[in-house]
N, CA, C and O of each residue as an XYZ file, in Angstrom:
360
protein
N    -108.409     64.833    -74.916
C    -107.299     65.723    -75.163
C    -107.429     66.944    -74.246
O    -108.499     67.553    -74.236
N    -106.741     67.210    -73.726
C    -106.397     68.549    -72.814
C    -106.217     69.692    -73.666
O    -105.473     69.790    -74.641
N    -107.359     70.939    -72.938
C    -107.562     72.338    -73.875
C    -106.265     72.554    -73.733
O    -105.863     73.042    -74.789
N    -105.468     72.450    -73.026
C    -104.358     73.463    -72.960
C    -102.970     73.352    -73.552
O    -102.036     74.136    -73.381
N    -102.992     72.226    -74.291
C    -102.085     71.512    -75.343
C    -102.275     72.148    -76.490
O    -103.421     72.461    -76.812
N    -101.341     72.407    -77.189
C    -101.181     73.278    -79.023
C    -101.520     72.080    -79.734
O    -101.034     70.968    -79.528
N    -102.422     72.394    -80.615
C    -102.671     71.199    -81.771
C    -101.879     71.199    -82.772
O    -102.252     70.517    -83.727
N    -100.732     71.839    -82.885
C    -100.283     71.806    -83.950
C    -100.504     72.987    -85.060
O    -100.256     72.995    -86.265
N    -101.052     73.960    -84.217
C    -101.112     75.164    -85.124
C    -100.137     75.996    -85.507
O     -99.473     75.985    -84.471
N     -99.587     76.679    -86.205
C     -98.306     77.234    -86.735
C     -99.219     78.640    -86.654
O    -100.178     78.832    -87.401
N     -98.738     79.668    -85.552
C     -98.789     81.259    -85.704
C     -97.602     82.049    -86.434
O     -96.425     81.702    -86.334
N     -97.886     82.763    -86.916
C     -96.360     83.051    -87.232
C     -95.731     84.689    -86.689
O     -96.355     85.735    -86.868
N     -95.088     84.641    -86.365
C     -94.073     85.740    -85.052
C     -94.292     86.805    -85.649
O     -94.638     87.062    -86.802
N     -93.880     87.894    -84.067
C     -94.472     89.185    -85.022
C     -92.994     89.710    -85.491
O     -92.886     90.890    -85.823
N     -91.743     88.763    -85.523
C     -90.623     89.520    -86.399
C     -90.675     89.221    -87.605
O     -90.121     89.926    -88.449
N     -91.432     87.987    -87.952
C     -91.099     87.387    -89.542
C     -92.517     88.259    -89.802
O     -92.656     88.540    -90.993
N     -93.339     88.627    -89.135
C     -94.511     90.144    -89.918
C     -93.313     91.378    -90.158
O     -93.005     91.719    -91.300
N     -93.057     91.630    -89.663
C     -92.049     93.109    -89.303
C     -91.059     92.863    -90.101
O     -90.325     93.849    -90.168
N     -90.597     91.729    -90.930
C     -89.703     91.567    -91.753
C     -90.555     91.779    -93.224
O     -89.948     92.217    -94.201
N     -91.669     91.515    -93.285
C     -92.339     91.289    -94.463
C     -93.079     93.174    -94.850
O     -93.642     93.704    -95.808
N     -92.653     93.586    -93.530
C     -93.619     95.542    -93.860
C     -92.268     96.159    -94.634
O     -91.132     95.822    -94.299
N     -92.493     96.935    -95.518
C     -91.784     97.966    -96.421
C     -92.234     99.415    -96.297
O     -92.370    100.025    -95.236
N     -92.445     99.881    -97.513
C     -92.620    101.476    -97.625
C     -94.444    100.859    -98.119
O     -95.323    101.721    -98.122
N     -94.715     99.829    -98.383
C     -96.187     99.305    -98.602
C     -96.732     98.979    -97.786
O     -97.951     99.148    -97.832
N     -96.159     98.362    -96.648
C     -96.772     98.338    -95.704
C     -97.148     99.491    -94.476
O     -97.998     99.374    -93.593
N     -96.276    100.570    -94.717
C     -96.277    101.877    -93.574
C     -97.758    102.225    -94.525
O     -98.835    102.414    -93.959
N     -97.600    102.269    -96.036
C     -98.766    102.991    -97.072
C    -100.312    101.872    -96.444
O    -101.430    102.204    -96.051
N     -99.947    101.116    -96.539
C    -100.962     99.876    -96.117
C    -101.986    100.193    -94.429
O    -103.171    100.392    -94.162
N    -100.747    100.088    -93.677
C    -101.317    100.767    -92.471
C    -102.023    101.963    -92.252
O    -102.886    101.976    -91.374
N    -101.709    103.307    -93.140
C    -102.633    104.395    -93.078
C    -103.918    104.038    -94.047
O    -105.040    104.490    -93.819
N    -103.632    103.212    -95.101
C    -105.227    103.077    -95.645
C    -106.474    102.222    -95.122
O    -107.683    102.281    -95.345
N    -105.239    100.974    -93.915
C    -106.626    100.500    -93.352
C    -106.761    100.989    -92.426
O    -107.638    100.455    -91.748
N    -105.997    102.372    -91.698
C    -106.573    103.143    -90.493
C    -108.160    103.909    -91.493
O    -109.373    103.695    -91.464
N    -107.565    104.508    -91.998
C    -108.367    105.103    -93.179
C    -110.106    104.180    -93.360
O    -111.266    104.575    -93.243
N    -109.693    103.283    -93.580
C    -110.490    102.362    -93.921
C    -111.614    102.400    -93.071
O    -112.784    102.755    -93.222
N    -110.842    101.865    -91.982
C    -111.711    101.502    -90.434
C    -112.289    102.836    -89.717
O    -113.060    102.781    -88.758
N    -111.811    104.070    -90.312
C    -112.396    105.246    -89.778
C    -113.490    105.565    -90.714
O    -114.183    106.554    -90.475
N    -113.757    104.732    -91.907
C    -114.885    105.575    -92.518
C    -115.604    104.300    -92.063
O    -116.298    104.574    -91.084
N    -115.674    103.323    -92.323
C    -116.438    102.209    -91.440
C    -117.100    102.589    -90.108
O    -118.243    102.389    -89.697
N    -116.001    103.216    -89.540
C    -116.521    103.318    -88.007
C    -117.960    104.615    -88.240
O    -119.127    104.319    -87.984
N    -117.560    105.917    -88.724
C    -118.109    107.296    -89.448
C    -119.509    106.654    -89.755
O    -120.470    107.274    -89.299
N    -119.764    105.528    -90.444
C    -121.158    104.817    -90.730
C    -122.044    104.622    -89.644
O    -123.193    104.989    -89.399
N    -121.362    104.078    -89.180
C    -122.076    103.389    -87.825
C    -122.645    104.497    -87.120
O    -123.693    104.403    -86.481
N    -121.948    105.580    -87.231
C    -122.569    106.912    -86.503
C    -123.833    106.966    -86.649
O    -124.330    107.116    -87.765
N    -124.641    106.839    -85.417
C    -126.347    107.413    -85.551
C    -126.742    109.266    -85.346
O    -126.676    109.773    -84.227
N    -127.069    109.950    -86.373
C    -127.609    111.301    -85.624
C    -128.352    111.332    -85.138
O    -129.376    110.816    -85.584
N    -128.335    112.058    -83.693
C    -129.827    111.817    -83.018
C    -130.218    113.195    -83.489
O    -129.446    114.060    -83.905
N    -131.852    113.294    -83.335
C    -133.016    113.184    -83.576
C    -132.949    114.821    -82.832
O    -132.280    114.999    -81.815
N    -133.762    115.994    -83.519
C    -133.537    117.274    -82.852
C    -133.881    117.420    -81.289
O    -133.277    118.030    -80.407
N    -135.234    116.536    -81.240
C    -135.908    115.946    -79.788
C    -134.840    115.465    -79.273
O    -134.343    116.353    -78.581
N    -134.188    114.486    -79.238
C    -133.141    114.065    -78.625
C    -131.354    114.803    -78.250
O    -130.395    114.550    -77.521
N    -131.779    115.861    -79.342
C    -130.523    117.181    -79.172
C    -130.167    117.817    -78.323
O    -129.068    118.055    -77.821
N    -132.147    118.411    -77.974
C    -132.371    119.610    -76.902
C    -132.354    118.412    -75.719
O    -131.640    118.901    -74.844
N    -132.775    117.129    -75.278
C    -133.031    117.077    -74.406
C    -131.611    116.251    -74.408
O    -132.024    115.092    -74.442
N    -130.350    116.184    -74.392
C    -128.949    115.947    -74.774
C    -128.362    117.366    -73.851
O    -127.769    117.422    -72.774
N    -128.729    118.228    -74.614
C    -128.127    119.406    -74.137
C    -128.456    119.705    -73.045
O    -127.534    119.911    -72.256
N    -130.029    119.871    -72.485
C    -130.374    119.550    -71.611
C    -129.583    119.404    -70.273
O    -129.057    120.189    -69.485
N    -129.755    117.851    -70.381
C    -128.946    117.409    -69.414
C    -127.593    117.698    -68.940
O    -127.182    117.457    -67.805
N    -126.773    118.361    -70.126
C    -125.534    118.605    -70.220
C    -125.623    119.928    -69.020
O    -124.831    119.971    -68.079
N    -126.380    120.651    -69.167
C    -126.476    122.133    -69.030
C    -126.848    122.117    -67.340
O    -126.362    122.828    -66.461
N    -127.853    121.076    -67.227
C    -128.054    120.522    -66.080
C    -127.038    120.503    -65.046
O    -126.816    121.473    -64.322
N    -126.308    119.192    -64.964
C    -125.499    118.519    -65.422
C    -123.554    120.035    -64.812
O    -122.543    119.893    -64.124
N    -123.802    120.501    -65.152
C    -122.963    121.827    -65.250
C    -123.532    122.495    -64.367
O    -122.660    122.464    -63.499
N    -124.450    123.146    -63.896
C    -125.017    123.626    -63.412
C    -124.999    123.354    -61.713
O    -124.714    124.102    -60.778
N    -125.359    122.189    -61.760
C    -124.793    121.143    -60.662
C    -123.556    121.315    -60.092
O    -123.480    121.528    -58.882
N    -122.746    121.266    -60.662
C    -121.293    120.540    -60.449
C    -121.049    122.112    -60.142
O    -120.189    122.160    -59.263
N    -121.548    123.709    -60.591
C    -120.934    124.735    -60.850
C    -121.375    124.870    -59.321
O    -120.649    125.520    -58.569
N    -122.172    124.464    -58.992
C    -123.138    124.837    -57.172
C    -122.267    123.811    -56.419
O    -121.836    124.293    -55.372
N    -121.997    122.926    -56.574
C    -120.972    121.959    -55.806
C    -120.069    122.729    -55.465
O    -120.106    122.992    -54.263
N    -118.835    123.461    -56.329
C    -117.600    123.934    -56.281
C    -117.550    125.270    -55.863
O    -116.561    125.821    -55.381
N    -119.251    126.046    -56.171
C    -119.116    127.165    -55.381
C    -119.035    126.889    -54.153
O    -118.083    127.374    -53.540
N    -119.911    126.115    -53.501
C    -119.810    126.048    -52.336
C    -118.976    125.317    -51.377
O    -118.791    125.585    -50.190
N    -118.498    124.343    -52.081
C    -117.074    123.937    -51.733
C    -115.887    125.890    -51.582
O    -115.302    126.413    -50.634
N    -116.019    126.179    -52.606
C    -114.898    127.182    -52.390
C    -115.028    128.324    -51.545
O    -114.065    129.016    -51.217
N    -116.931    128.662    -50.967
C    -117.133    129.500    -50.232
C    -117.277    128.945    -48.435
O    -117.439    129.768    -47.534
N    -117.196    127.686    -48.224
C    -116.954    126.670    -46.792
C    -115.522    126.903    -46.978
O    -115.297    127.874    -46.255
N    -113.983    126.417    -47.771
C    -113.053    126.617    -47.461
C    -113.042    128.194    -47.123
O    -112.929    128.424    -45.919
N    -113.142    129.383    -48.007
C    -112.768    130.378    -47.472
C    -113.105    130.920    -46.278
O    -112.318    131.667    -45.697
N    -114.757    130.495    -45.583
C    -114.752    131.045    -44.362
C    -113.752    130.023    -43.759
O    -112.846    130.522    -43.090
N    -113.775    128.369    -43.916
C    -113.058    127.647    -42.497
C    -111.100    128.419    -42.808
O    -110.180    128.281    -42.001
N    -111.024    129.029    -43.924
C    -109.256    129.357    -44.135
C    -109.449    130.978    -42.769
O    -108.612    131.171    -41.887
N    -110.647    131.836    -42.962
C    -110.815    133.294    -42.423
C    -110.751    132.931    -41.062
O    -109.821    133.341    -40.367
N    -111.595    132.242    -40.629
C    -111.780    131.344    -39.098
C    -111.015    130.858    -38.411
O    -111.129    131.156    -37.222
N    -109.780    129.804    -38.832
C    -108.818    129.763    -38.743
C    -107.377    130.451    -38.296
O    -106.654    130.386    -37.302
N    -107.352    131.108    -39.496
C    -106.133    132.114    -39.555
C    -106.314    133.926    -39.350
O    -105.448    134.799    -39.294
N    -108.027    134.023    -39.265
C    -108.564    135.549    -39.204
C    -107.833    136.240    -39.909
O    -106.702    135.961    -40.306
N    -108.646    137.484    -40.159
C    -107.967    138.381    -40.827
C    -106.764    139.484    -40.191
O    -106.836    140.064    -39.108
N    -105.496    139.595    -41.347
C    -104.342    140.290    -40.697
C    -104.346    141.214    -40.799
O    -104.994    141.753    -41.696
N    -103.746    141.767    -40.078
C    -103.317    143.610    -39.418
C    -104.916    143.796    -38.455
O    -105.085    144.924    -37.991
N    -105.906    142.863    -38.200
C    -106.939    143.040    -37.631
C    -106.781    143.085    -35.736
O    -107.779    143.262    -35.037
């Protein structure tokens, strides 16, 4: 038998679902959002104070970096903009 042939399974459409939602089903949908957000909330691991500082750490790092990148990105454009165009009424 060829995978790509239907066996005969019956799905059923998403208008005859959308016919079957009411004012219970809009209520339905926020309780299993609800649901699945405290489910998910579980799964949450807290890390570990050791693992906080050295979290932050990196963050701070991390920033620090990127803050020396853009300075110096912004202090190469302003001399190549001064160099360029020199200064006026000069």
């Amino acid at each position: 038998m060829d995978q790509d042939e239907p066996r005969g399974e019956v799905v059923a459409s998403g208008a005859t679902r959308e016919k079957k939602r009411g004012i219970a089903g809009f209520f339905g949908s926020i309780a299993l959002f609800f649901r699945q957000v405290i489910a998910e909330l579980r799964k949450v691991v807290t890390p570990t104070r050791k693992e906080l500082v050295k979290f932050t750490a990196v963050v701070l790092v991390f920033v620090l970096i990127v803050m020396g990148i853009v300075y110096g990105l912004d202090t190469l454009f302003a001399w190549v903009t001064h160099v360029v165009f020199g200064v006026p009424g000069a």
